[in-house]
C-alpha positions in Angstrom: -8.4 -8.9 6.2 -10.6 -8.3 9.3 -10.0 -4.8 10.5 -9.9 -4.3 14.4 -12.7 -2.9 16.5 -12.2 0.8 16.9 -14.2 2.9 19.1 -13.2 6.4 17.7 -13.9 7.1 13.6 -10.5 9.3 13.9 -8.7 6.1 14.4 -10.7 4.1 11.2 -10.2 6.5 8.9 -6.0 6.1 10.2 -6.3 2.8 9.9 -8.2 3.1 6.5 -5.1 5.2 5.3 -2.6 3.0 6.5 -4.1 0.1 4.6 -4.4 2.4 1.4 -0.5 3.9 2.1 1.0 0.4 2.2 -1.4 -1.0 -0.9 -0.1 1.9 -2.6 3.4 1.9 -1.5 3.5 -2.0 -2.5 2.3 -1.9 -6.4 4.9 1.2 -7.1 7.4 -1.0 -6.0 6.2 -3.9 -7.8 5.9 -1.1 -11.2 9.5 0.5 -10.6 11.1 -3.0 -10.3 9.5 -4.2 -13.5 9.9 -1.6 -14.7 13.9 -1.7 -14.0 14.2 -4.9 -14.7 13.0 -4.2 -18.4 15.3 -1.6 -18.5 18.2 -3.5 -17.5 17.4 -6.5 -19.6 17.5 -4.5 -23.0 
């Protein structure tokens, strides 16, 4: 993913957290629904 052009190093390291919020955000969902879905199936 090419990250945009930013002038200030306040708005990289926002950007840098966004990225790392979502990422994050993204694989506990993925855990919690397998994690469900095992759950369920027993």
């Amino acid at each position: 993913m090419k990250r945009p052009v930013l002038s200030s190093s306040f708005s990289e390291s926002w950007f840098d957290n966004i990225h790392y919020n979502v990422s994050f955000y993204k694989t506990s969902k993925l855990f919690i629904y397998f994690f469900f879905q095992n759950t369920l199936c027993q």
